[in-house]
N, C-alpha and C positions, 0 to 999 in steps of 0.2 A: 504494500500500500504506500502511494506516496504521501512525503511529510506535508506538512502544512505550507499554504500560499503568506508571503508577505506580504501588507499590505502598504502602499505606497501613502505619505502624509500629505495631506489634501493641502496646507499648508504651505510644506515646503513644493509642492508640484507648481504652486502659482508663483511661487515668489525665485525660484531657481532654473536654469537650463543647461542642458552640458554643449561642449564647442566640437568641434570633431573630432578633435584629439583627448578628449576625456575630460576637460576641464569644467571648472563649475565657474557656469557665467552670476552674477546677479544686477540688480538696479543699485543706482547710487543711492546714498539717503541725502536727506536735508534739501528735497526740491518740493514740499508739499505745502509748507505752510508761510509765512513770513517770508516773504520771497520781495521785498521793496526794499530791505535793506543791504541785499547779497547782490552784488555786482555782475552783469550782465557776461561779463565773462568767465564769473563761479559759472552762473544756472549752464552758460552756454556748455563747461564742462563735465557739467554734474549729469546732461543727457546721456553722454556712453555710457555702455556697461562696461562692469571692473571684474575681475575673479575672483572668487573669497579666497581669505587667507588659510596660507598651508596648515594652520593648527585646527582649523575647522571643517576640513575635507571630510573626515571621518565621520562626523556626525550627521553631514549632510549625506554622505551615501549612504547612511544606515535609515538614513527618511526616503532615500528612493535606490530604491532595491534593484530595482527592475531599468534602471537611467543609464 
């Protein structure tokens, strides 16, 4: 009999995405709110996406099993 299915975290499924090479894309933070006093070339920066940091890979694949 096979083991049990993982299931993927709904959570991190919206907020993460992998690149082609295996890496974990995400959005930047700090473009949602108060955005009149951050300088047009912050917000202009803060558009790309970044990759999370190397200490936090693991917890993120353990949220998407299947990614």
């Amino acid at each position: 009999m096979a083991g049990y299915k993982i299931k993927t975290k709904s959570s991190a499924k919206k907020r993460f995405s992998f690149t082609g090479s295996g890496k974990i894309k995400r959005k930047q933070a700090k473009l949602r709110h108060i955005l009149t006093k951050k300088s047009p070339s912050m917000k202009r920066n803060l558009r790309h996406a970044s990759l999370i940091a190397p200490n936090d890979v693991a917890a993120v694949r353990r949220m998407l099993p299947n990614g």
